[in-house]
mmCIF file as gemmi writes it, N, C-alpha and C atoms, coordinates in Angstrom:
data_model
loop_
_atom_site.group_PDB
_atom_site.id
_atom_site.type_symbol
_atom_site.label_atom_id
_atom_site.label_alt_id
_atom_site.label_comp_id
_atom_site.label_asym_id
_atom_site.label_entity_id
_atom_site.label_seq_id
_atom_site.pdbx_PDB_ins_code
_atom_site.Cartn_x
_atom_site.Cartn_y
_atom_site.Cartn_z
_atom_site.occupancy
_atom_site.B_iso_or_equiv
_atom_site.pdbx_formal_charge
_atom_site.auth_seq_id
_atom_site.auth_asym_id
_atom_site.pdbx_PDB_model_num
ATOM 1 N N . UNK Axp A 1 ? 30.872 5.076 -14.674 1 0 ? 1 A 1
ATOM 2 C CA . UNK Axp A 1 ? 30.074 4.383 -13.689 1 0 ? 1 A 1
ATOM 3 C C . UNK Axp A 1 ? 28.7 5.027 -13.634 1 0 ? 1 A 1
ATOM 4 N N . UNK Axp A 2 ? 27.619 4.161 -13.466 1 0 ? 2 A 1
ATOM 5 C CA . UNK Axp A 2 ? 26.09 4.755 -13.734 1 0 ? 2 A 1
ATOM 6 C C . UNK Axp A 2 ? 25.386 4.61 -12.167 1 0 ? 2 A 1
ATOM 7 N N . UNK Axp A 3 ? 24.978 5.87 -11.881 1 0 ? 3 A 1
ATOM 8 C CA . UNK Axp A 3 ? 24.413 5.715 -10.396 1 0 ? 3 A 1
ATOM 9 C C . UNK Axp A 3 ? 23.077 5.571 -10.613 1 0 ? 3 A 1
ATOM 10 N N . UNK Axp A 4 ? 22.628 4.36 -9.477 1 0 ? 4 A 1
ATOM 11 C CA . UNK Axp A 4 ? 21.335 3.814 -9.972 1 0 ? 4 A 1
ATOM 12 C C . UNK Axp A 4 ? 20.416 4.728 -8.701 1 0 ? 4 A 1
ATOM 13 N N . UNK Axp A 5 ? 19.563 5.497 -8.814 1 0 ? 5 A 1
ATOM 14 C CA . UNK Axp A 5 ? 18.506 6.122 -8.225 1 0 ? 5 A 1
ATOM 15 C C . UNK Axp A 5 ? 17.583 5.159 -8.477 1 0 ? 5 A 1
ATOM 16 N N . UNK Axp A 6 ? 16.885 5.44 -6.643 1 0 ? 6 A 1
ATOM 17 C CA . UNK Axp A 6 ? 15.787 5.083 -6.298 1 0 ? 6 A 1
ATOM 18 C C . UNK Axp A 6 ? 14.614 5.912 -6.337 1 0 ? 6 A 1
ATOM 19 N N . UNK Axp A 7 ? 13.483 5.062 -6.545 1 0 ? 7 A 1
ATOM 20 C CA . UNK Axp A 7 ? 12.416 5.742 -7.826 1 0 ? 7 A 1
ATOM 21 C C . UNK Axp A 7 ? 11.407 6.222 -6.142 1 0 ? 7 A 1
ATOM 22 N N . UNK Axp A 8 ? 10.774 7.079 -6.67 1 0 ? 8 A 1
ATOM 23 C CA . UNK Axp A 8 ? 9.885 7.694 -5.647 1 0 ? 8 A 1
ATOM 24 C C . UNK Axp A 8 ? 8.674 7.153 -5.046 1 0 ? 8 A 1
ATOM 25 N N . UNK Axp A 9 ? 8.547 7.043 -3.929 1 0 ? 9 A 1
ATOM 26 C CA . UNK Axp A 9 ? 7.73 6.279 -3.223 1 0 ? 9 A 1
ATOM 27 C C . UNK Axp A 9 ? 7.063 7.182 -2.614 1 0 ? 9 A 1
ATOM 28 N N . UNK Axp A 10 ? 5.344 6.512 -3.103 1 0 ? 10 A 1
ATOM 29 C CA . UNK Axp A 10 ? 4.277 7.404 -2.232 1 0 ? 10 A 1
ATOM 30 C C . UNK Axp A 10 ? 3.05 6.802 -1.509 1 0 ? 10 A 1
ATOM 31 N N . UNK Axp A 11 ? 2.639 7.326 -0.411 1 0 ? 11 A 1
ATOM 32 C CA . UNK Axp A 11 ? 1.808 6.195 -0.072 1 0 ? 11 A 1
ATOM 33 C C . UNK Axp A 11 ? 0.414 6.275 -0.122 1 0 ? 11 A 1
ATOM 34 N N . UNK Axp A 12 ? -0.827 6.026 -0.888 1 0 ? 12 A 1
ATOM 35 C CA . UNK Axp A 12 ? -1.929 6.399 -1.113 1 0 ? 12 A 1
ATOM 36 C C . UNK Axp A 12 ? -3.246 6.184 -0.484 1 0 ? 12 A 1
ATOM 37 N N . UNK Axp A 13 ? -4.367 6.617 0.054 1 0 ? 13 A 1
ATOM 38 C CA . UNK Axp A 13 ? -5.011 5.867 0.454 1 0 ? 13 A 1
ATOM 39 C C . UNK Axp A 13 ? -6.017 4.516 0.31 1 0 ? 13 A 1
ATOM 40 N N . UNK Axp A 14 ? -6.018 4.463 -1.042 1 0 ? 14 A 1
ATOM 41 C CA . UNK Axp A 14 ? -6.57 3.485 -1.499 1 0 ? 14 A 1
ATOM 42 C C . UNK Axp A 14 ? -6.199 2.826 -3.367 1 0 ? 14 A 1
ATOM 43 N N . UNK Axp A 15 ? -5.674 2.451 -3.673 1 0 ? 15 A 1
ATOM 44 C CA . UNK Axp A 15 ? -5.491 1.631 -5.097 1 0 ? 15 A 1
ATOM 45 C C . UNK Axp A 15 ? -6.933 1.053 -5.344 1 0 ? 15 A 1
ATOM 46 N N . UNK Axp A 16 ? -7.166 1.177 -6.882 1 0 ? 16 A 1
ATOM 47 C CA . UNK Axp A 16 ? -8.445 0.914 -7.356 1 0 ? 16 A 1
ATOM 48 C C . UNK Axp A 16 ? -8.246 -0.496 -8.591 1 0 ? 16 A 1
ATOM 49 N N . UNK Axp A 17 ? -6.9 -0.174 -9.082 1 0 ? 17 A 1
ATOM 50 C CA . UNK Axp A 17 ? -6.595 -1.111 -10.141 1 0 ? 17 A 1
ATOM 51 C C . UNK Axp A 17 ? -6.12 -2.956 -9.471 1 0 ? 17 A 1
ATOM 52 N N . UNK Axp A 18 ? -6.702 -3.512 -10.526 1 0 ? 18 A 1
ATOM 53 C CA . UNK Axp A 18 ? -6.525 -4.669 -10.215 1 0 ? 18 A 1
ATOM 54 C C . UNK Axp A 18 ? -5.078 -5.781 -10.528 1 0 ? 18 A 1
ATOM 55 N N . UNK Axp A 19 ? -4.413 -6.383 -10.084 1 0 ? 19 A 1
ATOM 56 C CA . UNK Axp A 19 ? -2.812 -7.245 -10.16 1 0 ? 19 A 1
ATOM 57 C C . UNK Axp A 19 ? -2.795 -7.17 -11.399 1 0 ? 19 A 1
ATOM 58 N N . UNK Axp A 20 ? -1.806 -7.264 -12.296 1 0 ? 20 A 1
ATOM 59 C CA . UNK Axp A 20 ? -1.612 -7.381 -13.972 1 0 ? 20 A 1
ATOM 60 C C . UNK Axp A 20 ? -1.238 -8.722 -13.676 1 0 ? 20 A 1
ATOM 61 N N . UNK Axp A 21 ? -0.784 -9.34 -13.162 1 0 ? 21 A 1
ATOM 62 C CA . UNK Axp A 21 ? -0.612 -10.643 -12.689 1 0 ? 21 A 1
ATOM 63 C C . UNK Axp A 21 ? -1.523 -11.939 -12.392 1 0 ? 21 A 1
ATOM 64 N N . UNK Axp A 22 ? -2.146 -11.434 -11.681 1 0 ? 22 A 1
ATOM 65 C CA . UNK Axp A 22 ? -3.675 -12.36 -11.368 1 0 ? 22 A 1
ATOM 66 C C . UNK Axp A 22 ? -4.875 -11.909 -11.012 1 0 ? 22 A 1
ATOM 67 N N . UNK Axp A 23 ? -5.321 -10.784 -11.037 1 0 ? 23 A 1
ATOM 68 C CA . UNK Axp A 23 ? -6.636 -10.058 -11.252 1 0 ? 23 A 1
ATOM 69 C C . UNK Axp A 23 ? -6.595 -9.871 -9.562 1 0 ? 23 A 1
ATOM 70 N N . UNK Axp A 24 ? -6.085 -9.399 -8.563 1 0 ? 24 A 1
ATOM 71 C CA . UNK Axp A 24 ? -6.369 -9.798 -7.167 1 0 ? 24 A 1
ATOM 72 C C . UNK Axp A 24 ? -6.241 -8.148 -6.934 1 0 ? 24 A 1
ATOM 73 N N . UNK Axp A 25 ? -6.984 -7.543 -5.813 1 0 ? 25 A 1
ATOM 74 C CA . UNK Axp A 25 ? -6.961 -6.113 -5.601 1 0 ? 25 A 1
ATOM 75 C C . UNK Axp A 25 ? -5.344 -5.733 -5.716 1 0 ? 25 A 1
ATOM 76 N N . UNK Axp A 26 ? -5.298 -4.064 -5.991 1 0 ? 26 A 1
ATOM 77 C CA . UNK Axp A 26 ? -3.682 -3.965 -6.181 1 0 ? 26 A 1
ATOM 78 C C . UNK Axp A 26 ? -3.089 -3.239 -4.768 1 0 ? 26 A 1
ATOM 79 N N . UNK Axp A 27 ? -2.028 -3.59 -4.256 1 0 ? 27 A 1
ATOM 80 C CA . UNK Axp A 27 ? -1.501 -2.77 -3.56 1 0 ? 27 A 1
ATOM 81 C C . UNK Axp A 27 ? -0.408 -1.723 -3.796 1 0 ? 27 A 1
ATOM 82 N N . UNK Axp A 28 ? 0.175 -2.186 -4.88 1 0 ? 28 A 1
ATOM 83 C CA . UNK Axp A 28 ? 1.331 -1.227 -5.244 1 0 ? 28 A 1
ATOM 84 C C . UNK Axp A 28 ? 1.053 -1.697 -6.972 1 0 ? 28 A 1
ATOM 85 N N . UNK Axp A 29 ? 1.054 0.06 -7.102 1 0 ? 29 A 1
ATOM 86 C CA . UNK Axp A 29 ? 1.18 0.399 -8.666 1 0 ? 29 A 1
ATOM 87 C C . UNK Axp A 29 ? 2.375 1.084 -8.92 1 0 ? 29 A 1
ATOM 88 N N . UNK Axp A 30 ? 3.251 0.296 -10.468 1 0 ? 30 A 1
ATOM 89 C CA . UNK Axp A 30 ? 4.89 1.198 -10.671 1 0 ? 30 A 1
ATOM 90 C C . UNK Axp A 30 ? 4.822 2.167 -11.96 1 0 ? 30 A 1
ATOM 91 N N . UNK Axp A 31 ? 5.169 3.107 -11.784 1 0 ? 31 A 1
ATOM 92 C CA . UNK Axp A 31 ? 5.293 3.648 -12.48 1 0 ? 31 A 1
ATOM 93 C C . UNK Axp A 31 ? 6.979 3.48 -13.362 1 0 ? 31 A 1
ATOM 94 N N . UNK Axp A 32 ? 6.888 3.126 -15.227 1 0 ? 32 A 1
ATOM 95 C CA . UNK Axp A 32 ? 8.151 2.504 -15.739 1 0 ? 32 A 1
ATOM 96 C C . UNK Axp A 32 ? 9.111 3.263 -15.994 1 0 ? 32 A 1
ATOM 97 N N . UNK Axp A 33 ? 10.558 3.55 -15.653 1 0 ? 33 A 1
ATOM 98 C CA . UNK Axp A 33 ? 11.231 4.308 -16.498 1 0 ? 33 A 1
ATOM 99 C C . UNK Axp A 33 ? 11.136 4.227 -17.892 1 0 ? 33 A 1
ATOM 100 N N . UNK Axp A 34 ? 10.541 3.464 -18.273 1 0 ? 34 A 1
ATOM 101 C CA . UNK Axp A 34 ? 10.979 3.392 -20.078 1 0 ? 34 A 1
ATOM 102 C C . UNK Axp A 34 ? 8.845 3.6 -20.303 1 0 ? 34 A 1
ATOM 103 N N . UNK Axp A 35 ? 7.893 3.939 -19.482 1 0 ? 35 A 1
ATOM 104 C CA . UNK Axp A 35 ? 7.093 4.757 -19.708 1 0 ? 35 A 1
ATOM 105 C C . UNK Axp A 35 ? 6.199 3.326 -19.619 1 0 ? 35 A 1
ATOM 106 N N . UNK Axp A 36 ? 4.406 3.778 -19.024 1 0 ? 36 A 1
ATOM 107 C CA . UNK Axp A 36 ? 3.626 2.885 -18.826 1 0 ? 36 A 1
ATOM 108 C C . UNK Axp A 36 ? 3.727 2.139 -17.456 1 0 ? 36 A 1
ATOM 109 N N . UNK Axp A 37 ? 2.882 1.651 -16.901 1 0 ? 37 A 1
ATOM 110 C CA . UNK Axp A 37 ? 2.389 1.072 -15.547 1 0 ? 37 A 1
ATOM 111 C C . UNK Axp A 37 ? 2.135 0.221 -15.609 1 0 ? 37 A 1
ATOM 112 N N . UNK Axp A 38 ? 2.318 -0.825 -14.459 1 0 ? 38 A 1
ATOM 113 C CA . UNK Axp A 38 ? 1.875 -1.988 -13.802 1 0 ? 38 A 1
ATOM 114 C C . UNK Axp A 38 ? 1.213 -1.563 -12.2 1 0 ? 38 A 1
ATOM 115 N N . UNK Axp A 39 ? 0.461 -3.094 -12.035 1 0 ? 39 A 1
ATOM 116 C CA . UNK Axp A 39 ? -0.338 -3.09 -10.555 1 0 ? 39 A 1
ATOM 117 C C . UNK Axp A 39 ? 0.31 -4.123 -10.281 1 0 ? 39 A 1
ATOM 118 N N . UNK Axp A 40 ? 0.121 -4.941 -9.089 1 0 ? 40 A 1
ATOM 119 C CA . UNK Axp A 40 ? 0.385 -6.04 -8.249 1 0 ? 40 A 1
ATOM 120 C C . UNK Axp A 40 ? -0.437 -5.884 -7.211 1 0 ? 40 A 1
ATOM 121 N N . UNK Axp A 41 ? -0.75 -7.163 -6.562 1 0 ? 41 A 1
ATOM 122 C CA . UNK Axp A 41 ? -1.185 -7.585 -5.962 1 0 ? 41 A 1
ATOM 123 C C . UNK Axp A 41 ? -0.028 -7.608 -4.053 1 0 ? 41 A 1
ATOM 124 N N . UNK Axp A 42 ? -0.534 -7.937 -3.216 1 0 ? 42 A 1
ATOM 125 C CA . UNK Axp A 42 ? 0.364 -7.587 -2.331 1 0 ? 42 A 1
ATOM 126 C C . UNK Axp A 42 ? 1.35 -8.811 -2.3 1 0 ? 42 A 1
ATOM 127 N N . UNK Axp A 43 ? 0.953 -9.779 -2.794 1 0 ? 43 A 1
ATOM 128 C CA . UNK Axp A 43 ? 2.026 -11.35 -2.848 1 0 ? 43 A 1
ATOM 129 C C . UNK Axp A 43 ? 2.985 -11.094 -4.217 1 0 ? 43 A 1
ATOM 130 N N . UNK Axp A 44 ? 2.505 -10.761 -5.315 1 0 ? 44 A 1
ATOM 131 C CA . UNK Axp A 44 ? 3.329 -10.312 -6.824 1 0 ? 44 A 1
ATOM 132 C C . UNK Axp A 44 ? 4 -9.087 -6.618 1 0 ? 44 A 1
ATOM 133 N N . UNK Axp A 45 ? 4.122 -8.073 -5.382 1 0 ? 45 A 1
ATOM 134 C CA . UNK Axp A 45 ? 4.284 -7.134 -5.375 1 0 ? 45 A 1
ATOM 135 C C . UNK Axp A 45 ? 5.646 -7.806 -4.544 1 0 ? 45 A 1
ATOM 136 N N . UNK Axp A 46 ? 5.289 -8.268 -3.633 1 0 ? 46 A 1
ATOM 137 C CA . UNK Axp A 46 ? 6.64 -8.701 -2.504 1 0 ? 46 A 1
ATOM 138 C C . UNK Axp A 46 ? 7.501 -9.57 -3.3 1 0 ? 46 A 1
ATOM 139 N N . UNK Axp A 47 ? 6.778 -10.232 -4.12 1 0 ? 47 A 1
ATOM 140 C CA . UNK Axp A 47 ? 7.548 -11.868 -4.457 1 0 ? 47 A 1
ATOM 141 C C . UNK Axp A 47 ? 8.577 -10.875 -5.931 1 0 ? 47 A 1
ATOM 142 N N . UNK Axp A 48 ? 8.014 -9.973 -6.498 1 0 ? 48 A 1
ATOM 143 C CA . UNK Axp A 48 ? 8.885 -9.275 -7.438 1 0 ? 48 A 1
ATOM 144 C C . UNK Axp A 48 ? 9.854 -7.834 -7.327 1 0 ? 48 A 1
ATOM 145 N N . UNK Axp A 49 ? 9.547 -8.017 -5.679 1 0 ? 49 A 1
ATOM 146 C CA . UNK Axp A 49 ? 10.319 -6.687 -5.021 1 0 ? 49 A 1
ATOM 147 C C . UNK Axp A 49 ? 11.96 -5.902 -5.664 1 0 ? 49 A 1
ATOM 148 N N . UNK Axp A 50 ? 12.846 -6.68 -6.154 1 0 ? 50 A 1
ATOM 149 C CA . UNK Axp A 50 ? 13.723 -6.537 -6.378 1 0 ? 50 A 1
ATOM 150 C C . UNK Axp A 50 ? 13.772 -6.198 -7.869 1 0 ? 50 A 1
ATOM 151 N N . UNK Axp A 51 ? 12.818 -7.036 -8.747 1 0 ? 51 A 1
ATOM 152 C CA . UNK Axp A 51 ? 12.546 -6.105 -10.202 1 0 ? 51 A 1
ATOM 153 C C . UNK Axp A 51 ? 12.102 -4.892 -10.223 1 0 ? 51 A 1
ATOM 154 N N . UNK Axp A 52 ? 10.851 -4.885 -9.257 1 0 ? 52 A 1
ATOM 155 C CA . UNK Axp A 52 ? 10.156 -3.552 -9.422 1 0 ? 52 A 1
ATOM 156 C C . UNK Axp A 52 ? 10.944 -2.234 -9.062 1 0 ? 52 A 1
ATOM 157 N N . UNK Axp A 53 ? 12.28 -2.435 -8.372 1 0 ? 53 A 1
ATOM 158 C CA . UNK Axp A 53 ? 13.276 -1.085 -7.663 1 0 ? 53 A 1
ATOM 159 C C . UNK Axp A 53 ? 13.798 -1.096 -8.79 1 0 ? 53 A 1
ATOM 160 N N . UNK Axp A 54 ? 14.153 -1.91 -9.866 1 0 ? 54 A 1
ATOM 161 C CA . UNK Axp A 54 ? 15.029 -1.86 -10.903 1 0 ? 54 A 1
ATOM 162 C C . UNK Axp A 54 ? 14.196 -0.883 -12.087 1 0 ? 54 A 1
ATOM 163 N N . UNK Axp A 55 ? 12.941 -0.786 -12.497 1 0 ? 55 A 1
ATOM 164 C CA . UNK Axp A 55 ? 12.456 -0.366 -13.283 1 0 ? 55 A 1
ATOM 165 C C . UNK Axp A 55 ? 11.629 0.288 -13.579 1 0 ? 55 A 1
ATOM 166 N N . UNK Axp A 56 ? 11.178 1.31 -11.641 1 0 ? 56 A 1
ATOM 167 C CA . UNK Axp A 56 ? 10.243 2.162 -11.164 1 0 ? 56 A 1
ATOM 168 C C . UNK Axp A 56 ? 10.496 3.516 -11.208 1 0 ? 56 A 1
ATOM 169 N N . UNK Axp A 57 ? 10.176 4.324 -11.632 1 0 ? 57 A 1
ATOM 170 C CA . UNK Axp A 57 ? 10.623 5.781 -11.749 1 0 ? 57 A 1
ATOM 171 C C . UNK Axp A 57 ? 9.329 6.145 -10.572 1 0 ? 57 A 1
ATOM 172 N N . UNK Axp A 58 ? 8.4 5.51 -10.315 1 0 ? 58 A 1
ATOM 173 C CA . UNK Axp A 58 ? 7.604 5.804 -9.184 1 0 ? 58 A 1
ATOM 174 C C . UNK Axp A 58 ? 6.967 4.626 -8.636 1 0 ? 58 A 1
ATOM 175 N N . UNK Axp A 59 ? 6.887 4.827 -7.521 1 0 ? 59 A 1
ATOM 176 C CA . UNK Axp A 59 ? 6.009 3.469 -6.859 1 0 ? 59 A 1
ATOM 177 C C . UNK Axp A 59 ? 4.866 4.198 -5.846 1 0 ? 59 A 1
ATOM 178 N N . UNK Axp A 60 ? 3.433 3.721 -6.283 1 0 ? 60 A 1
ATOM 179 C CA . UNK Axp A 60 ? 2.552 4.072 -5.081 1 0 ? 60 A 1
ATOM 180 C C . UNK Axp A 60 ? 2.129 2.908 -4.735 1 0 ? 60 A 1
ATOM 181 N N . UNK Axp A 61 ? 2.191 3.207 -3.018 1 0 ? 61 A 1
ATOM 182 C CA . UNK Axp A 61 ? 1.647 2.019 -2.304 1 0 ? 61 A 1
ATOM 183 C C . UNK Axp A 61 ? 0.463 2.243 -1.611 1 0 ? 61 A 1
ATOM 184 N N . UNK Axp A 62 ? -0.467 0.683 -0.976 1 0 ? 62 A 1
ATOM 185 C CA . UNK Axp A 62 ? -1.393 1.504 -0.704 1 0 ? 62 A 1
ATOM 186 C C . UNK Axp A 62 ? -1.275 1.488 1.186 1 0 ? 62 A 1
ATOM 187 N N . UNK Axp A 63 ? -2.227 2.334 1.34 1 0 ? 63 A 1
ATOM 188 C CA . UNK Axp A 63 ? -1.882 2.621 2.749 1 0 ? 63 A 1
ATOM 189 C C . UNK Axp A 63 ? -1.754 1.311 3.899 1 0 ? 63 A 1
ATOM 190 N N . UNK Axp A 64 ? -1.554 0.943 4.621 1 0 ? 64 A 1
ATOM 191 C CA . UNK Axp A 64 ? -1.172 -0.424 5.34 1 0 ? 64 A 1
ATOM 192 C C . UNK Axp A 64 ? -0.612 -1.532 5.013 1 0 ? 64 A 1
ATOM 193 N N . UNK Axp A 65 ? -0.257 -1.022 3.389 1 0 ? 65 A 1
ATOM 194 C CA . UNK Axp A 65 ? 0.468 -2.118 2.342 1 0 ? 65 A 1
ATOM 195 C C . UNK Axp A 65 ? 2.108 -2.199 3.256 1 0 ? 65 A 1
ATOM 196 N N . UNK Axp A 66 ? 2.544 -3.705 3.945 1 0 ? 66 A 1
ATOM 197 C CA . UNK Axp A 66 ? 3.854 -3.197 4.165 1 0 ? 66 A 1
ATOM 198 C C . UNK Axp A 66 ? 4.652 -3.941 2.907 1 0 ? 66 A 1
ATOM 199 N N . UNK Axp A 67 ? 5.289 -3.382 2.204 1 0 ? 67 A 1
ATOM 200 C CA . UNK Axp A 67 ? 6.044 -3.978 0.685 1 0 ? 67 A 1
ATOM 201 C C . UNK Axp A 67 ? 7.281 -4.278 1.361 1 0 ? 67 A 1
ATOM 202 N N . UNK Axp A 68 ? 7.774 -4.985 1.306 1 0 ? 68 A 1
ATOM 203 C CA . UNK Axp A 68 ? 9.168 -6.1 1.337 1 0 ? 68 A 1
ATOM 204 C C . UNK Axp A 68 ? 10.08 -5.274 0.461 1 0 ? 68 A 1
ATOM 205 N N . UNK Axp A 69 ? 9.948 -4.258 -0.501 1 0 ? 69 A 1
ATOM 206 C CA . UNK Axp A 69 ? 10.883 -3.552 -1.213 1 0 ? 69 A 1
ATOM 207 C C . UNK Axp A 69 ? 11.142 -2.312 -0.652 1 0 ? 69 A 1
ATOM 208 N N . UNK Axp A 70 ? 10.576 -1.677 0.438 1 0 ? 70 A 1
ATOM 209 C CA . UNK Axp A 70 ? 10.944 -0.659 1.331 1 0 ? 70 A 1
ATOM 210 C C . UNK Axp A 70 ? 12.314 -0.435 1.988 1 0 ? 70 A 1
């Protein structure tokens, strides 16, 4: 049986990178278990909440960001 850990969550004051999704400011950037990053936007970030726990070895959010994957 494989125990699935939850990836580390931090909260930042400001994100600079833009959605990989639709170019829109980012609120949460993931860091991949299998290596390399994504951004989202705060709507691509909520609306993909349940992938991003699956494949985050880190997640920074940005500060007043409330993420739906919390």
């Amino acid at each position: 049986m494989t125990a699935l850990l939850s990836p580390e969550i931090d909260t930042v004051g400001e994100l600079t990178d833009r959605c990989d999704r639709c170019g829109a400011a980012a609120k949460l950037e993931v860091v991949l278990t299998s290596g390399g990053d994504l951004a989202f936007c705060g709507h691509h970030a909520n609306r993909h909440r349940a992938d991003i726990a699956k494949i985050a070895s880190k997640i920074r959010i940005e500060d007043g960001f409330d993420w739906a994957g919390k």
